[in-house]
N, C-alpha and C positions, 0 to 999 in steps of 0.2 A: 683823101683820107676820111670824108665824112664816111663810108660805109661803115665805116667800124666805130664813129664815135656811140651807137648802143649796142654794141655786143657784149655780153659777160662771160668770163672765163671759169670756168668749170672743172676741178680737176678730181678726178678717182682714184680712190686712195684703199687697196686693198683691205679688207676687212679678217684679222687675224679669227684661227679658229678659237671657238670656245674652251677654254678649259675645263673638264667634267670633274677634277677634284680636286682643287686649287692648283696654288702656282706651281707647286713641286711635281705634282703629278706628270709620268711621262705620256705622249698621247698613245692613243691607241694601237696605230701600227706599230710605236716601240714598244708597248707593252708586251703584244704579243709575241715578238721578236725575244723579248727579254724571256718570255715564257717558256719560250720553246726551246732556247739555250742551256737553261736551266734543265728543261728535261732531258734534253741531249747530256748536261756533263752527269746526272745522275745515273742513265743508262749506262754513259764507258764505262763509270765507276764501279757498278754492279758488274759488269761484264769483266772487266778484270781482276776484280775483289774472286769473281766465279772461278775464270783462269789459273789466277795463283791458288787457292783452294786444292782444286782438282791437280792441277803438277803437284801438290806438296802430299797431297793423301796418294799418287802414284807413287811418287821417289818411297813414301816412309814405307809400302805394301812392296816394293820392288827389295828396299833394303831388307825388313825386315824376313823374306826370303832363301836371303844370299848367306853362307855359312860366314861365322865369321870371320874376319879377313887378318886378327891379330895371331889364329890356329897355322896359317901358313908358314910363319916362320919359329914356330915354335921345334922341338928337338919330336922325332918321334914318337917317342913316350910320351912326352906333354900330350905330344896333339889325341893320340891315343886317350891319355883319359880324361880329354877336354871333348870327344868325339860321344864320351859317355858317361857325363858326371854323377849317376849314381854308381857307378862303379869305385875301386879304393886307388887312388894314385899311386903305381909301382913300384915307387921309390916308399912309400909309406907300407905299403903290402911288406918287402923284404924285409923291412927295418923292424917291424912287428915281427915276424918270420925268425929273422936274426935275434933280436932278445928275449922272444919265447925260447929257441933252441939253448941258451945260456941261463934259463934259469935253472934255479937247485931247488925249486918246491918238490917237496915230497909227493910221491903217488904221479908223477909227470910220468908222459911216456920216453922214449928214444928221442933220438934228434933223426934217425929216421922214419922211424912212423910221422913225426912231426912233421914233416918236411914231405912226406911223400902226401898226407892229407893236406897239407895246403899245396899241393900242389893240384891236386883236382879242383879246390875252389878259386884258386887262380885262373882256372879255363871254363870252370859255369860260374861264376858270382858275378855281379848278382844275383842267387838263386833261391828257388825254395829248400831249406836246407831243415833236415829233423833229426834232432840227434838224441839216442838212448843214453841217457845218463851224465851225471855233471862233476865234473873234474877241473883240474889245475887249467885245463887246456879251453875251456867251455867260452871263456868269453874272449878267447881268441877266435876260434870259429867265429863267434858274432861280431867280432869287427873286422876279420877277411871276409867275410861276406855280406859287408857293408852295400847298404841299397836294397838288400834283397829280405828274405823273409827266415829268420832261423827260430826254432821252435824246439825245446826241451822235453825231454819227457824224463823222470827222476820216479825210483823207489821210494823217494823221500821225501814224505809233506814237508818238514821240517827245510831242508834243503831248496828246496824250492822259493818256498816264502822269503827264505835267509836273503838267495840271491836275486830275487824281483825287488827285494827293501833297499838293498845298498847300492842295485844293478836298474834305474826305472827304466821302464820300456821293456825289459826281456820277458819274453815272454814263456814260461812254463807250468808244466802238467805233472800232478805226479799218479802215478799206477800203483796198483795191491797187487802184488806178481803172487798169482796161489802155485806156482811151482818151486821145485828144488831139484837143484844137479843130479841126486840119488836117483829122482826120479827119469834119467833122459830116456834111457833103452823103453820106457814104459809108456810113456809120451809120442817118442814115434813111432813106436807098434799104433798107436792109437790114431794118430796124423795118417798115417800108411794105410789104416783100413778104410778110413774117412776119407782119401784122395779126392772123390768123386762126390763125398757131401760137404759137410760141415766143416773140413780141412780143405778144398778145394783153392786152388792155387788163383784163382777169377773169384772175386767177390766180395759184397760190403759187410766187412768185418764187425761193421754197428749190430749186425742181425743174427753171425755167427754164435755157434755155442762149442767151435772147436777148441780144445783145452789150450790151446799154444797161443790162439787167439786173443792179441788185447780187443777188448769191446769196449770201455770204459771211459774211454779218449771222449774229449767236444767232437758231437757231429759232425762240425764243419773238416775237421783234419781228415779225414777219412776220403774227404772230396777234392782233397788237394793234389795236384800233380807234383808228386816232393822230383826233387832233379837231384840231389844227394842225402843219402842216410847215412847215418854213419851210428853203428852198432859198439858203444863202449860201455854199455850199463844193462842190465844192473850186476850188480855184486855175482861173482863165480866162482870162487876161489876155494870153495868149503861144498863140501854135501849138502849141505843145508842153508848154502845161499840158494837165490832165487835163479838163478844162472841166465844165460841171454839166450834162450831157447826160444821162451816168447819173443823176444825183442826180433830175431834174429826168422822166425815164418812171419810175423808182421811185418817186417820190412820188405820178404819176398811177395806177401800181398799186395800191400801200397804197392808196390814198382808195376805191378802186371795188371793193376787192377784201375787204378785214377788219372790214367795215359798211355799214349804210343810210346813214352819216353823218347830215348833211352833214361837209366836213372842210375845213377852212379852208388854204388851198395859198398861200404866201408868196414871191415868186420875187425874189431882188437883184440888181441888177445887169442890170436886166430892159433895158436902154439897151441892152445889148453883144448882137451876131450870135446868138449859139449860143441864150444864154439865150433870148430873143425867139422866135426859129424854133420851138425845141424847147418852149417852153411854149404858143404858137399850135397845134402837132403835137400835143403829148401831156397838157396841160390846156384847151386847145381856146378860141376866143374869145365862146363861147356861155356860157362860166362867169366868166370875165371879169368883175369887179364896181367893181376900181379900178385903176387907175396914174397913179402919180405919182411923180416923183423918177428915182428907178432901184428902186422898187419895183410890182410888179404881185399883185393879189389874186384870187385864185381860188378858188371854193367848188364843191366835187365831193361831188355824190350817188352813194352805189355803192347794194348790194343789186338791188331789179326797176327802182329808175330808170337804172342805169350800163347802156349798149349793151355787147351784147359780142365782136359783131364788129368796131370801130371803137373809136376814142378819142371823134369829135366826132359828133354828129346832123349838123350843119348842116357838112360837109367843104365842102361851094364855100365859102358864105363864109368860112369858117377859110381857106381857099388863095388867098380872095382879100384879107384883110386880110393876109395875111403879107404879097403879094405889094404891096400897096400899102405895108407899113409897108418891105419893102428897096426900094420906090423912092424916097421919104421920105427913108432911111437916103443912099442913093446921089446924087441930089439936095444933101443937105447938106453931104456932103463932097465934093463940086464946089466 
């Protein structure tokens, strides 16, 4: 055993790495590890944050698409006027319809004139709708034709201003009518020789100096495509009211003049001389589609179907049904 009485024992004892930021600090391969971790859950996160995003702006652009789905089980009518909400709800239309025809105002028309004119704005309203003269019935028209555009035109400043004050929103125009009933026979000798100028059936009435001719109206009306007129004004009843002569070639203007239409032409009072003569003259009997009452209906085509040297195609017959309806007229009051 002497070889090993001087040998010394030696032992190696690993040397730990250094810490670069004290004790807490993780080393370096975990660091990085921890690094990279970190970027990784903030990418999913972003990438799914994206995902939901994008499904939720598809679904709302998908829905927002699709009609709506509580319209299916609605009754027909409903869906009807949930298909077209400026329109007037049906059951609201009649019931307006029904207590206009029951009232007792004075100067009302029938319950069939009534009833027959909302009957045409039951199948265009919402419309552009223009109506001569203002009556018991005036702001029924403006709530059957709810949505749409209704437009007065009145002999009477007075009148006008009355119902814009207690009526806001309605809108109305009043006219200086330089005619009178005495004058008709003399009016359309003078319209009849003018056919082909300043009476002419094609034209903007702003620039006319035909005596039948309202010129006086806001520029813009003149440009409007009206879809119903309706002829109840001005006053006709006397010689020396203003009688709806004018009312009655301006309306046959507007309809041939501001569209292809068609335009639905409403005339009251269609019994009495003036009216009669002048809507056989200037909406012609060839358009002709109802009367009844002391109401007559008339639908005028403008654009390439309106003629525009004349009012009527068929002038004999139009001169011959006048002429048979004033002996009719003359006849009865025998």
């Amino acid at each position: 055993m002497k070889g090993f009485n001087g040998a010394r024992l030696i032992l190696l004892q690993p040397t730990l790495p250094r810490q670069a930021a004290g004790a807490n600090s993780a080393p370096p391969a975990a660091s990085l590890a921890a690094a990279f971790g970190s970027h990784h859950r903030l990418c999913l996160i972003a990438f799914v944050s994206f995902f939901t995003f994008a499904s939720l702006l598809a679904l709302l652009t998908i829905a927002g698409r699709q009609p709506p789905l509580r319209s299916a089980f609605l009754p027909a009518s409903a869906a009807a006027a949930a298909a077209s909400p400026s329109g007037l709800h049906p059951n609201i239309f009649d019931a307006l319809v029904h207590y206009a025809a029951l009232s007792a105002a004075p100067g009302r028309m029938s319950d069939g004139d009534l009833r027959s004119i909302a009957g045409v704005l039951r199948r265009r309203a919402p419309c552009k709708l223009l109506c001569f003269g203002l009556g018991p019935e005036s702001l029924l028209w403006r709530a059957l034709n709810h949505g749409g555009r209704t437009v007065f035109v009145d002999e009477s400043q007075y009148y006008i201003a009355h119902y814009e004050e207690r009526h806001p929103g309605l809108e109305g125009y009043d006219v200086a009518y330089t005619t009178k009933v005495s004058d008709l026979q003399e009016l359309l000798a003078g319209a009849r020789d003018a056919v082909a100028g300043d009476c002419r059936p094609v034209q903007n009435l702003l620039f006319s100096d035909c005596r039948l001719g309202i010129n006086d109206l806001p520029n813009h009306l003149y440009d409007v495509a009206w879809d119903v007129i309706l002829v109840d004004g001005p006053r006709g009843y006397s010689p020396t009211s203003p009688g709806r002569m004018s009312a009655i070639f301006t309306a046959a203007v507007l309809a041939r003049s501001t569209g292809a239409g068609p335009t639905d032409v409403l005339v009251h009072d269609y019994d009495r001389e003036a009216e009669r003569i002048c809507s056989e003259e200037f909406l012609c009997g060839e358009n002709l589609v109802a009367a009844g009452g002391k109401l007559a209906h008339f639908v005028i085509r403008g654009g390439a179907s309106a003629r525009k040297d004349d009012f009527c195609f068929n002038r004999t017959a139009t001169s011959s049904s006048s002429s048979s309806s004033s002996a009719a007229a003359a006849a009865a009051a025998m």
